[in-house]
Structure formats: structure tokens, C-alpha cells
C-alpha positions in Angstrom: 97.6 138.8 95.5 94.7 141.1 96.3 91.5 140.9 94.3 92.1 145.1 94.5 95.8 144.0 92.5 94.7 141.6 90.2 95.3 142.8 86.5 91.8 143.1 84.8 92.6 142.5 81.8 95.5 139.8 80.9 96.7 138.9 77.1 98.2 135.4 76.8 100.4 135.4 73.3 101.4 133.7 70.9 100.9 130.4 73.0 99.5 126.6 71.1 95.9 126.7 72.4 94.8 123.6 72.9 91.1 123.3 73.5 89.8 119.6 72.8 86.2 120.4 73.5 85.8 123.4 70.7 88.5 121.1 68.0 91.0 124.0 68.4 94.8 123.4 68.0 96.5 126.6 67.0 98.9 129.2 67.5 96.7 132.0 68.9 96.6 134.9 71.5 93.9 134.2 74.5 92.1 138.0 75.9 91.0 137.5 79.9 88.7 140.4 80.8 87.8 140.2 84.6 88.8 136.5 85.4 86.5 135.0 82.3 88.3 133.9 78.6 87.3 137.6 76.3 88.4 135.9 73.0 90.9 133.8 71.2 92.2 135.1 67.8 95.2 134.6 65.6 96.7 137.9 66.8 94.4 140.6 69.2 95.6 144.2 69.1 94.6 145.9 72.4 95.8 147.8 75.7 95.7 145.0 78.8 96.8 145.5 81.9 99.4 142.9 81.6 100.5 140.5 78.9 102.2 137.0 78.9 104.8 135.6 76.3 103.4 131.9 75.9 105.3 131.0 72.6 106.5 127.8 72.8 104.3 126.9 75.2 100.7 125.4 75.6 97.7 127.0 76.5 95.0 125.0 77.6 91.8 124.2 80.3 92.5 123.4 83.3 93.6 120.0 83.5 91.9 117.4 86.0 93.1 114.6 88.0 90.3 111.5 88.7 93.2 110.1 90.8 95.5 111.6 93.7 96.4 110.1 97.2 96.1 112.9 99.8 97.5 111.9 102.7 94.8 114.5 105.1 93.4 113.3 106.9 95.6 111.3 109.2 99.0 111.7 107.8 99.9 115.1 107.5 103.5 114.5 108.1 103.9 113.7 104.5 101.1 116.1 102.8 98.2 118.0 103.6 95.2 119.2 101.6 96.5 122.5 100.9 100.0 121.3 99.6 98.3 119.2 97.1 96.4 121.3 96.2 99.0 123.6 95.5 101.1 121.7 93.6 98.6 120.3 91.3 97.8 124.0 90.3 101.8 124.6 89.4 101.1 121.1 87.4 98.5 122.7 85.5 95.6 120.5 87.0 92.9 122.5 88.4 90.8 119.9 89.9 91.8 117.0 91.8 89.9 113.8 92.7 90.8 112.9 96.6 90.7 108.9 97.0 88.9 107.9 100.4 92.2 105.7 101.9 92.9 108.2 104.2 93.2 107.9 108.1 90.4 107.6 108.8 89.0 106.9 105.6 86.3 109.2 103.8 83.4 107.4 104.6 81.0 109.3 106.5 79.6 112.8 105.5 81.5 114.8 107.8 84.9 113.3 106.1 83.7 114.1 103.1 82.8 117.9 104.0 86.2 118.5 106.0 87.8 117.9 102.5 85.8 120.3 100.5 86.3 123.1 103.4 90.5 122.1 103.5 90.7 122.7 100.0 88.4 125.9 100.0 90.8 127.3 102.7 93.5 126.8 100.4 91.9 128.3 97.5 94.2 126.7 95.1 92.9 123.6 92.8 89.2 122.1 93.5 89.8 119.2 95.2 86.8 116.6 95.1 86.4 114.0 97.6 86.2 110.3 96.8 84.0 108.7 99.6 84.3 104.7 100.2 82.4 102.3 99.0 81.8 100.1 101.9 82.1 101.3 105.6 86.0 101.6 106.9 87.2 100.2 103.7 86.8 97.0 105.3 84.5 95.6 102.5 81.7 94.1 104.6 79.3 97.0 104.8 78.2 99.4 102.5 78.9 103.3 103.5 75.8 105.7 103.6 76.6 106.5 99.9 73.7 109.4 99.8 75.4 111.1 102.9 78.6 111.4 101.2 77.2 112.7 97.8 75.5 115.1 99.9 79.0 115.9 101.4 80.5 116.5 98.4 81.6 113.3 97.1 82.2 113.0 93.3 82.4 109.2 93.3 82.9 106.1 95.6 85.7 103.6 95.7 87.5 101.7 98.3 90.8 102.0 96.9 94.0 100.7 98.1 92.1 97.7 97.9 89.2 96.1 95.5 85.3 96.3 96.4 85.7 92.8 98.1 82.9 91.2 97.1 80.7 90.9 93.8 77.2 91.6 96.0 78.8 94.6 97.5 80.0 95.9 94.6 76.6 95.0 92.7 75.1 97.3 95.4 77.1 99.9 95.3 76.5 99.9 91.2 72.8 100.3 91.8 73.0 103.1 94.9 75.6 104.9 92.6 73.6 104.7 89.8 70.4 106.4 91.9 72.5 108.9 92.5 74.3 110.0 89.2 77.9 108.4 90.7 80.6 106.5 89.3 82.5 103.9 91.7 85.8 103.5 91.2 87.4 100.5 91.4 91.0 98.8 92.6 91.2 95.6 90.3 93.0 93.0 92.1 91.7 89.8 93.6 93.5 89.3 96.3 93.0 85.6 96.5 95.2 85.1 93.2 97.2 88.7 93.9 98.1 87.1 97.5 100.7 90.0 98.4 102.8 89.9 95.2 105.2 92.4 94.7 105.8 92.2 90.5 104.2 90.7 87.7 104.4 87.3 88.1 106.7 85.9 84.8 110.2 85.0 84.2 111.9 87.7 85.9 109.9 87.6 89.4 111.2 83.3 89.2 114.7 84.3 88.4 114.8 86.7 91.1 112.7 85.0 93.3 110.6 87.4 94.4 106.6 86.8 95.2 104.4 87.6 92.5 100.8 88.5 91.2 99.6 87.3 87.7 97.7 89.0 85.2 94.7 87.4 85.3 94.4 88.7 89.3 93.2 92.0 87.7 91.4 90.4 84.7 88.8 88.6 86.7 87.8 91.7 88.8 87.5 94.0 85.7 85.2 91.2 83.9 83.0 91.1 87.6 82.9 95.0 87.5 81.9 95.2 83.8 79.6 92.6 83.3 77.8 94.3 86.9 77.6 97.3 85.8 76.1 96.1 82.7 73.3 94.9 84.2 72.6 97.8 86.5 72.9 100.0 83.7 75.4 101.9 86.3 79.2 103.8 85.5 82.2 101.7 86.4 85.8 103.2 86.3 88.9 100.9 86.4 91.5 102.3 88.5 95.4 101.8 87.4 94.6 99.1 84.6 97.5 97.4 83.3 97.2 94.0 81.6 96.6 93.6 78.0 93.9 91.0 78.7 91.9 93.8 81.1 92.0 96.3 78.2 90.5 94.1 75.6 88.1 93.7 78.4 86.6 97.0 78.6 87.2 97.6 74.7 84.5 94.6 74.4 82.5 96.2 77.5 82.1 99.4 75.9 81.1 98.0 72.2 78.3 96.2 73.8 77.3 99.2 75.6 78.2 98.9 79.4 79.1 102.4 80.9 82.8 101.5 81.4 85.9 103.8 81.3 89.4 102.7 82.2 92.7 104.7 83.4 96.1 104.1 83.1 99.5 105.1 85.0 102.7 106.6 83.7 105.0 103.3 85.2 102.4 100.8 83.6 102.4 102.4 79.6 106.5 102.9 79.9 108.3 100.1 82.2 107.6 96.2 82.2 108.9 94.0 84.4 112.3 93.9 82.9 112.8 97.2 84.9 113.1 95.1 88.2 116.1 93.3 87.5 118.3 96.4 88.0 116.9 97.3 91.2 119.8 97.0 94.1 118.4 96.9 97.6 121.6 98.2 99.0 
């Protein structure tokens, strides 16, 4: 639509708003007066240019995503920048956190900034950039982490995999820190992980397949906090899902360390149990 043909003034009613950062939770009408929120009332009693039935449904900020796989650049075939951006808008998410395990990965500047310019063309959700931790993802180097801040870069992880060693990822901590970042990590070892494919238990020995234990994750989420700790630096746990890794950062964050955690859809609702019905046919 043309900014000429954009209504200037929209009413949204009768919708549950739902507004955590002002303790709202009610059944009100939301005025927009030239693309910025006019008022929110019980019931509002004016001419608009266009109004929008939202009973029985939720009216809320923009919702944002620390965690989406992008497949530009590299691998278009199977999404670009401006699809996902796209369809995180008909989601209701508004801005979306790139991870850097693209092809070629996101760490150099330039990377960074073709991101930011992708999703500006689209002009759908803001999509942030992820850069990498450590040069290529490979884990031996660190990337230029003040280049890809200055690039756009929201945070730094190497995910896909974990930041592969504890002096690497101590760096990173303190650069991040210097910077006002969080790094984001992937917590597996994969010296105990060793290319499992389930959680390693009774049902990955009945069915025979290779496994990874719980305490593969564990380990790396104690390294992480107890670094972060003592850089005084933000550490976010990608994908957590063990029981043991939770209590982890629960004890983390009463003694103070800067540590936040996230969680996937398949990890809160299925355990391994799920696995015995799969049919490779």
C-alpha cells in the first residue's frame, strides 16, 4: 500500500490487550493516529478512517524472535531474507534475530551489513544480525567482534555448534562485555555429544540408535555461567533442555551472573518416548 493510501487514523476493537510492560490485560479498544498507538480505553467513541473487529482476539507489541535460521546468505533455494522476514510479520513477530551459520557465515562486517540492507529492502520485520563468535565458525579464532557490532550485529554466537573452547569463549565474554553484547551459546560438548541423534536413555538402547546424554549440555552451560560470572559479561543459553542445565542457570542467576536461558517448542512438549513411533519408511 502507498503511504498516500494508508488510513490515518485506525480503531482496533474490542480486542484482549496484552501489554506486559505497562501490567495491562483487558478487553479494550486500541486508537492509531498516524502510525503511533493515540490511546487505549475501555470503549473510544470517534470517526477513524477505518476500524478493526479484534474480539476474540489478542492485541499486543510486536513480538520478537532472539532465534531464527535464515538460510541467506548461501542457500536461498530454501529461504531468503525477505521471506522470513515476511512470514515472521504474519506470525506476529516484528523483529527477528538472524543466527551467523549461514554460507558463508556472518563473521565479517560486510556480512553483517548485507543482512541489515536485505531486510531493509523487504521492509517487513527488523531483522538483526547474529555475527559469530570466532572466525568461520571454526572455533580457533576469535571474529573482529567490534566490526560486526558496528555492522549491525545484536549479539555473537557460533551456533550450530558450541564456542569450542573455554579460553575462546572467556574472550569473547570480555570483548562482548566492552561492547554492551550478549553471546549466545550452542550447549553441547561434542566430545560426550559425539554425533548422537536422541537423548541417550532406554529408548535410544532399545532402538539402537547413537545417542547424546544430558550431562553433554550440562557441562557447557556450567563453563558458560561460571565465565560469565567472572567477567561480569551476559551469557544466553541457546535451546536448553535438560533438567540439570536449568537448575543450573536458576543457581547462576541467584548468585548474580548475567545468565538468561531459552527453550524450544519440541523440548517443553515431546521426550524421547516420541521416537519410538518414528517409521523410516
Amino acid at each position: 500500500m502507498a503511504e498516500a493510501d494508508r488510513p490515518s487514523t485506525i480503531l482496533i476493537r474490542g480486542g484482549r490487550v496484552v501489554d506486559p510492560a505497562a501490567r495491562r490485560d483487558e478487553i479494550a479498544d486500541v486508537l492509531i493516529m498516524y502510525g503511533r498507538i493515540a490511546d487505549v480505553a475501555p470503549r473510544i467513541e470517534r470517526p477513524v478512517d477505518r476500524v478493526l473487529d479484534a474480539r476474540g482476539l489478542v492485541v499486543c507489541p510486536g513480538l520478537v524472535d532472539i532465534h531464527v535460521h535464515l538460510r541467506e546468505p548461501g542457500q536461498e533455494r530454501k529461504e531468503t531474507i525477505a521471506d522470513g522476514a515476511r512470514a515472521a510479520v504474519r506470525g506476529g513477530f516484528t523483529t527477528i534475530c538472524a543466527m551467523p551459520n549461514t554460507e558463508p557465515p556472518l563473521d565479517t562486517r560486510a556480512h553483517c551489513e548485507f543482512v541489515v540492507d536485505q531486510a531493509a529492502r523487504a521492509a517487513a520485520a527488523r531483522v538483526l544480525p547474529i555475527g559469530c563468535v570466532s572466525k568461520g565458525r571454526r572455533g580457533e579464532a576469535l571474529a573482529e567482534l567490534g566490526d560486526l557490532t558496528d555492522g549491525g550485529a545484536c549479539a555473537f554466537s557460533d551456533d550450530g555448534d558450541p564456542v569450542r573452547t573455554a579460553a575462546l569463549m572467556r574472550r569473547a565474554l570480555q570483548y562482548a562485555a566492552m561492547l554492551d553484547r550478549v553471546v549466545i551459546d550452542h550447549c553441547e560438548d561434542p566430545s560426550l555429544s559425539c554425533g548422537g541423534q536422541m537423548h541417550a536413555g532406554v529408548v535410544s538402547t532399545e532402538l539402537g540408535l547413537p545417542a547424546k546424554p544430558g550431562v553433554s549440555e550440562d557441562v557447557i552451560v556450567a563453563r558458560d555461567i561460571l565465565l560469565a560470572e567472572s567477567c561480569g559479561s551476559r551469557v544466553h543459553i541457546a535451546h536448553l533442555s535438560t533438567a540439570r542445565a536449568l537448575a543450573l542457570v536458576r543457581e547462576g542467576r541467584q548468585r548474580g551472573a548475567r545468565v538468561s536461558c531459552e527453550v524450544t517448542p519440541h523440548h517443553l512438549l515431546l521426550t524421547d518416548e516420541a521416537v519410538r513411533g518414528f517409521d523410516a519408511a
